[in-house]
C-alpha positions in Angstrom: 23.1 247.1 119.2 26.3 245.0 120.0 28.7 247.7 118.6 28.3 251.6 119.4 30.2 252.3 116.0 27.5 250.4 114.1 25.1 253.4 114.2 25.4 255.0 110.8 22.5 253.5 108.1 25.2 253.5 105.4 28.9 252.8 104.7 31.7 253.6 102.6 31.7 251.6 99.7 35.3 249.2 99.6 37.6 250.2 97.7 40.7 248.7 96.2 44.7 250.5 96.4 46.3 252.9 98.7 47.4 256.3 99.2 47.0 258.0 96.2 46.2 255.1 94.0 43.2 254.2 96.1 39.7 253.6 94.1 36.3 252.5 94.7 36.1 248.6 93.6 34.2 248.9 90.2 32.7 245.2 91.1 30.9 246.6 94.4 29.5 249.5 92.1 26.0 249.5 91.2 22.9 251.6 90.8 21.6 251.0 94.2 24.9 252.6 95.4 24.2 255.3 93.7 26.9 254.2 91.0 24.2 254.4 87.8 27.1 255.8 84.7 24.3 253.9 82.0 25.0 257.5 80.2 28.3 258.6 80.7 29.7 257.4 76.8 26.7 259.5 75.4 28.0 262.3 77.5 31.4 262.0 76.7 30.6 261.9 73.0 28.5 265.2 73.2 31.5 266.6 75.1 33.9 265.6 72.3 31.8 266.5 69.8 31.6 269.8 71.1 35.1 270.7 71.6 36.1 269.3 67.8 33.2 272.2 67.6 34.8 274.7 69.2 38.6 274.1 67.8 37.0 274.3 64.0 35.6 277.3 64.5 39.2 279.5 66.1 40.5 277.7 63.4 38.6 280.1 61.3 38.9 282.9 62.8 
């Protein structure tokens, strides 16, 4: 082990920006990182279809 810091088994993944604009670098993002959003538009369009749900029915009320 050359560098004492070196001991972790993981590392942050890089990221891209500063301060308050800072973000994860979509290119280094991948399902072995644990970066799998395959189903994320299906649950966005549940979630929208719910609240359109949800705003017709106080409508009625």
């Amino acid at each position: 082990m050359r560098d004492p810091q070196e001991r972790a088994t993981s590392k942050p993944l890089p990221t891209l920006g500063e301060g308050c604009v800072r973000r994860y670098d979509p290119d280094a993002l991948s399902p072995h990182s644990g970066c799998d959003f395959a189903e994320a538009a299906e649950l966005w369009r549940k979630l929208q279809e719910e609240a359109g749900e949800q705003s017709e029915t106080a409508q009625k009320e």
